[in-house]
C-alpha positions as CSV (number, residue, x, y, z in Angstrom):
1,X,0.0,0.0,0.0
2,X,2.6,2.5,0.8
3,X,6.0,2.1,-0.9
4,X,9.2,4.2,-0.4
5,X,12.3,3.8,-2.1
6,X,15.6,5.5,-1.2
7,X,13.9,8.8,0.1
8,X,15.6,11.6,1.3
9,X,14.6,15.4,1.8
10,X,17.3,18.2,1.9
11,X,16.7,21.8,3.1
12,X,19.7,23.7,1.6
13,X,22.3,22.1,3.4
14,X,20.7,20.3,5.5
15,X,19.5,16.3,4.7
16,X,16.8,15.8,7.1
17,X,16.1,12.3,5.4
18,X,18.8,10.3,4.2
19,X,18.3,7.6,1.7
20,X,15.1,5.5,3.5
21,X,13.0,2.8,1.9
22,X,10.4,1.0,3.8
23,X,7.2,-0.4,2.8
24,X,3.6,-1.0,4.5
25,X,1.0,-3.6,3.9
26,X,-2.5,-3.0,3.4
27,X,-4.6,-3.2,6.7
28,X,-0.7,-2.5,8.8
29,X,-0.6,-0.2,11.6
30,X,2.8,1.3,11.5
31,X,4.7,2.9,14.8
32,X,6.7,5.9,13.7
33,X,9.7,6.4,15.5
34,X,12.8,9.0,16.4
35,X,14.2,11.3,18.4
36,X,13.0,14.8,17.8
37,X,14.5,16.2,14.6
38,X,14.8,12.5,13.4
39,X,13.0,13.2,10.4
40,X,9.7,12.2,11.4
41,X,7.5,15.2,10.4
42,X,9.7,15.7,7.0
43,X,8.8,11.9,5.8
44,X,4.8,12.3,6.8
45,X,4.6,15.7,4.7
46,X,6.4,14.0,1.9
47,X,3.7,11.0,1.9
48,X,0.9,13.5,2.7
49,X,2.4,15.2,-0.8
50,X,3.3,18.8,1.4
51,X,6.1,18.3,0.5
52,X,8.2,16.7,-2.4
53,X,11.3,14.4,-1.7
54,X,14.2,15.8,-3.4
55,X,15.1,12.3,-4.4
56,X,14.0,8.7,-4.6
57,X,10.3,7.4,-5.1
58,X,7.5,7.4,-2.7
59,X,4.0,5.6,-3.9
60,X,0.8,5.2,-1.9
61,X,-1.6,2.5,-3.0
62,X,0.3,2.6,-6.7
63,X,0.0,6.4,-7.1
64,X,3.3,8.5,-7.4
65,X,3.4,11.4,-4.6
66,X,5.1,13.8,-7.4
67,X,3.1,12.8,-10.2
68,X,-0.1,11.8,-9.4
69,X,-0.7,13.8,-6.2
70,X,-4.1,13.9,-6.5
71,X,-5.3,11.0,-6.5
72,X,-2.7,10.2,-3.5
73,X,-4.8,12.7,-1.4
74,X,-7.9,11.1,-2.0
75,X,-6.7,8.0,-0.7
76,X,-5.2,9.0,2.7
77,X,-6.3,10.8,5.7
78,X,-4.0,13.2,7.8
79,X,-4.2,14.0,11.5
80,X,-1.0,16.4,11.8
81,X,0.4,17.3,15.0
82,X,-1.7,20.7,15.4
83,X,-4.8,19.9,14.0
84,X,-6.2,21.9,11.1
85,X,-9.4,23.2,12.9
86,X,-11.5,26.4,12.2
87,X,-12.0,27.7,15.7
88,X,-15.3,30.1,15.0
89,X,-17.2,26.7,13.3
90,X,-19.4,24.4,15.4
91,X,-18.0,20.9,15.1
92,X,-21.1,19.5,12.7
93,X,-20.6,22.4,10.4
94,X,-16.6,22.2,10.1
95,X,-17.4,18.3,9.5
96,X,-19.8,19.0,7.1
97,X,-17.6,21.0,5.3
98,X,-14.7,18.9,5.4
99,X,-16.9,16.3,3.9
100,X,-17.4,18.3,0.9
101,X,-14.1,19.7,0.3
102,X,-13.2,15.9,0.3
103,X,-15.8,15.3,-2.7
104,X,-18.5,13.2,-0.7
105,X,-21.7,13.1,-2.2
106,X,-24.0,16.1,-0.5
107,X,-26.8,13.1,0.1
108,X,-23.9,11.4,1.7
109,X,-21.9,14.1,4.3
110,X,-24.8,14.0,6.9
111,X,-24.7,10.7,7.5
112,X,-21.0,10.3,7.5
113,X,-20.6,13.2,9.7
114,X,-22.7,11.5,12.0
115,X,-20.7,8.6,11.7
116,X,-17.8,10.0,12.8
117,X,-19.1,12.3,15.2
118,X,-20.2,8.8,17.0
119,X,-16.9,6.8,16.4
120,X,-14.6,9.6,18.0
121,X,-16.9,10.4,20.8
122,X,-17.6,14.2,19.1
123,X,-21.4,13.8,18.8
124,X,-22.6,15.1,22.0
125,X,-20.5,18.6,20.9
126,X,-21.8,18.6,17.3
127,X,-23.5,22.1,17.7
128,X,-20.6,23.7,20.0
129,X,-17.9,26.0,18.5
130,X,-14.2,24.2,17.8
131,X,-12.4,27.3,19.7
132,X,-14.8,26.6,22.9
133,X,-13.4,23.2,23.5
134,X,-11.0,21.3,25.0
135,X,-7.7,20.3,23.4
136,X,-9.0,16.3,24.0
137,X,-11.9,17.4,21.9
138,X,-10.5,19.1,19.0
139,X,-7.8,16.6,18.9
140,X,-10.8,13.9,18.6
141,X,-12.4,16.4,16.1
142,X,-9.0,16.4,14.3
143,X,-9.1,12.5,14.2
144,X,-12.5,12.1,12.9
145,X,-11.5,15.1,10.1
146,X,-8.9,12.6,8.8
147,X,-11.4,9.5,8.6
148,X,-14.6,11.3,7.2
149,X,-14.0,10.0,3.7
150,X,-13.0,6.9,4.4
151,X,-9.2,6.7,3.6
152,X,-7.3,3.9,2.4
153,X,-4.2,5.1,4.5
154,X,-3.9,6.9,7.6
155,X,-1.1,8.9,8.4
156,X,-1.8,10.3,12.1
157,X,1.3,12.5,14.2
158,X,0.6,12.6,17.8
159,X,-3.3,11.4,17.8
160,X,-2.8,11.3,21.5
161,X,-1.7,14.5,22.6
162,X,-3.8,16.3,25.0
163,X,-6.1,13.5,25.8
164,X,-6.7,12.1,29.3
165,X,-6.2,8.6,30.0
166,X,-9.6,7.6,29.5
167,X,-9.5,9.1,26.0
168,X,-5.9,7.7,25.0
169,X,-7.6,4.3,25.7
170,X,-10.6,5.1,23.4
171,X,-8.6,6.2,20.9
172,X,-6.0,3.7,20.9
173,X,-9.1,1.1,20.4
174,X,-10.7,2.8,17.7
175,X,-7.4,3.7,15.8
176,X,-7.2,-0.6,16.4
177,X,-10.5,-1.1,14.6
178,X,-9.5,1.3,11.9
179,X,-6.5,-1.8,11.2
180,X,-7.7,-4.5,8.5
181,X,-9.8,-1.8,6.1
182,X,-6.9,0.9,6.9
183,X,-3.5,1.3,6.2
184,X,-1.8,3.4,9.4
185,X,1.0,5.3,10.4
186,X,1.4,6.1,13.7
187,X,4.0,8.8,15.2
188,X,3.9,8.9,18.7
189,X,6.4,9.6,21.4
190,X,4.2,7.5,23.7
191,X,6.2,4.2,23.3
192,X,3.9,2.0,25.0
193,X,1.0,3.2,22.4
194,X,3.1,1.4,19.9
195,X,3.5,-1.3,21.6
196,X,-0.5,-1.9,22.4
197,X,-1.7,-0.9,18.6
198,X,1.2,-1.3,15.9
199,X,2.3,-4.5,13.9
200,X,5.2,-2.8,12.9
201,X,8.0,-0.4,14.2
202,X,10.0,2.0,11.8
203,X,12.8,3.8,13.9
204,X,14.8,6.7,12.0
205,X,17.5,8.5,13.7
206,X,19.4,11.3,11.9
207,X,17.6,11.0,8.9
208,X,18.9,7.7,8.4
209,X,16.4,4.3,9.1
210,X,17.8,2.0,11.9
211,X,15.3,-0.4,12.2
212,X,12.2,-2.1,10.5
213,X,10.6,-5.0,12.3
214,X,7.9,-6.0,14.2
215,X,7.8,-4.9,17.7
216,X,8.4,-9.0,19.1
217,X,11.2,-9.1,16.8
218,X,12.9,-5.8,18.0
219,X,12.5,-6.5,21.8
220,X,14.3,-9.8,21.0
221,X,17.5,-8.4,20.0
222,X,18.0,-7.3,23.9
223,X,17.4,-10.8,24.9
224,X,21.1,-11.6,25.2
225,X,20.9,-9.0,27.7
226,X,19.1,-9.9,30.8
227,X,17.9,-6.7,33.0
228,X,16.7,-8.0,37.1
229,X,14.9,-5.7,38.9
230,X,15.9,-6.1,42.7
231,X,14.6,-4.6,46.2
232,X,17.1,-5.1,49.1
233,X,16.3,-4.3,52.8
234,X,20.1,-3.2,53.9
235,X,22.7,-0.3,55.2
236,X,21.4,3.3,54.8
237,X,24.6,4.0,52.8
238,X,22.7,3.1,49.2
239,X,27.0,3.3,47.7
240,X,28.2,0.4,49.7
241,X,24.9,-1.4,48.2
242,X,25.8,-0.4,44.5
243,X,29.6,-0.9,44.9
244,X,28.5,-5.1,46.0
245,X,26.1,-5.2,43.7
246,X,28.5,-4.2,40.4
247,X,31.1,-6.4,41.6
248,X,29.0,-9.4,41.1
249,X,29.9,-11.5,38.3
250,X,28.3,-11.1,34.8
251,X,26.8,-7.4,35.9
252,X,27.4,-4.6,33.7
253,X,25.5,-1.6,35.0
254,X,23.2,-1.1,38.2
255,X,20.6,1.7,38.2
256,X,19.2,2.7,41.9
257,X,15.2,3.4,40.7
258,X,13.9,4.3,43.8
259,X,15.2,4.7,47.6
260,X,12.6,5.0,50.6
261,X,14.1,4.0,54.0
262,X,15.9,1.5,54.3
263,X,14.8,-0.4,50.7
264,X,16.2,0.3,47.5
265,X,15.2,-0.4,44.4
266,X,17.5,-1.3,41.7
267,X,17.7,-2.4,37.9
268,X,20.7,-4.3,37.1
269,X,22.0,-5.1,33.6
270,X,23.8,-8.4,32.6
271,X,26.8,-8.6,30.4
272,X,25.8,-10.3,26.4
273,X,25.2,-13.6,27.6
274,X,25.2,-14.2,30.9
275,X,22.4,-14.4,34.0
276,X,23.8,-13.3,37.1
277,X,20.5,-13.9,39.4
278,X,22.0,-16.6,41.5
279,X,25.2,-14.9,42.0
280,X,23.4,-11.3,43.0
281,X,20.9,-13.4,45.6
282,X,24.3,-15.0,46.9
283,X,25.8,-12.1,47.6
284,X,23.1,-9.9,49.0
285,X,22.0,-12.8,51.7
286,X,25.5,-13.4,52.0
287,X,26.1,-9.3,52.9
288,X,23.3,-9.9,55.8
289,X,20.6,-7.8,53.9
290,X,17.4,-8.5,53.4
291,X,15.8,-9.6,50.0
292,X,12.9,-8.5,49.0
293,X,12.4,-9.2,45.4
294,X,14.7,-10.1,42.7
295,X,12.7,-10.5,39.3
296,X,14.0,-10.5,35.6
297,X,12.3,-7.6,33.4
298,X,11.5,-8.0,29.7
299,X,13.7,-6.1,27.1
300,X,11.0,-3.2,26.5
301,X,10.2,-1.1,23.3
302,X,11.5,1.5,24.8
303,X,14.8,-0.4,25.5
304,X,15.3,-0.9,22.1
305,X,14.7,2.2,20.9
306,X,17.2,4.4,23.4
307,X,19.7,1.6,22.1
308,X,19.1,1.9,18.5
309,X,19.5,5.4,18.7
310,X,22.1,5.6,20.9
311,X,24.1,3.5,18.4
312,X,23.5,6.2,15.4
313,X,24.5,8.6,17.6
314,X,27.7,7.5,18.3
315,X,28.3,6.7,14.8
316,X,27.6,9.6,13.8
317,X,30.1,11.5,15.8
């Protein structure tokens, strides 16, 4: 559905994208990742057609962005970060004519507008002006904007922001049912959100791509590195705990998390290869303190990500 081959973007002298290619299945939902200045934005205006690419080739459902753009913006929907609201329009009549400017049928718009006034929780503020409500709202306004004519590809930056938990939840489920008839792209700084809704992770750092994968297949790659979270009952001196705990064998780094009394909480990080629980119970009882929990922690998305990026970085420099 969405192709991209050897993209990159360059503002004078600046390359903000640097030779990407990636590709998304119909009915994917895509995570969208970088650190800010990644390139993020810049490759979501060039498949949104805002911008072109100032080389390589980008397609969406078969359509070139440069020379077919047209018919690529009928196919997608677009929820930028800052949604593109009229504040002095009541909600029904900014969807209303949204509806048209995206060449609905006028038998149709009523009845999609209410269709999406339901499915992102707007309808009960239909009649109220956008610049009375609350950023959750017009970020849910902004959201059903971008699926009022029924895209084949979503492309959504930040659908999130603002909302309360509640709301993150209900969006996160209906951006889950959108999956299957949709094609989505999801940028989010909220790395458990991708972890919950996506298929598929795309990490960019620098402008360049570091990873493409599903989000099982990335955690996996810290698996050789085990990370044991541990609460010890012991001296007040929270050093003299750190300084045992680093001289175990097979630890590479110890991170104090939290420190209340006399129990401290720590997360400790294994060399490649090795499993150092036994050893770190040994030597805590074996130090006379008290332990509370020792418990090995799953490699996390966000794990992954700090280490991918932390990888260009050095690289880079």
């Amino acid at each position: 559905m969405i192709q991209v081959e050897g993209l990159s973007k360059r503002y004078a002298r600046t390359l903000a994208v640097d030779n990407i290619s990636f590709s998304v299945a119909k009915g994917e939902i895509v995570g969208f990742l970088g650190p800010n200045g990644a390139g993020k934005t810049t490759t979501m205006r060039v498949l949104t057609c805002f911008l072109p690419p100032t080389s390589g080739k980008v397609s969406i459902g078969g359509f070139d962005v440069l020379e077919q753009p047209m018919e690529v913006k009928k196919r997608i929907g677009y929820l930028p970060e800052s949604p593109p609201l009229y504040p002095d329009m009541e909600v029904g009549e900014y969807l209303t004519f949204v509806g048209k400017l995206k060449g609905l049928a006028s038998a149709d718009v009523p009845k999609r507008v209410d269709e999406v006034a339901e499915r992102c929780a707007v309808a009960d503020v239909k009649g109220k002006l956008i610049g009375k409500l609350s950023k959750g709202y017009r970020q849910r306004v902004g959201l059903a904007q971008a699926i009022l004519h029924n895209p084949d590809v979503l492309i959504l930056d930040e659908p999130t922001s603002g909302l309360d938990p509640k709301q993150i939840i209900e969006t996160r489920e209906l951006i889950s049912s959108l999956a299957g008839d949709h094609t989505i792209i999801l940028s989010t700084h909220i790395l458990s959100e991708i972890e919950h809704s996506c298929n598929k992770v795309i990490i960019i750092s620098k402008g360049k791509l570091v990873a493409t994968d599903s989000v099982a297949n990335l955690t996996n790659r810290l698996r050789g590195t085990e990370i044991v979270a541990v609460e010890i009952e012991g001296p007040q001196d929270v050093n003299e705990i750190r300084q045992k705990l680093e001289q175990v064998p097979g630890v590479s780094r110890v991170v104090l998390k939290d420190s209340r009394d006399s129990r401290n909480s720590f997360e400790i990080e294994s060399l490649q290869g090795e499993s150092p629980r036994a050893e770190l119970a040994r030597a805590i009882v074996n130090s006379g303190w008290n332990l509370n929990e020792l418990r090995p922690m799953g490699a996390s998305l966000e794990d992954v990500f700090l280490q991918l990026t932390a990888s260009e970085k050095k690289q880079a420099a």
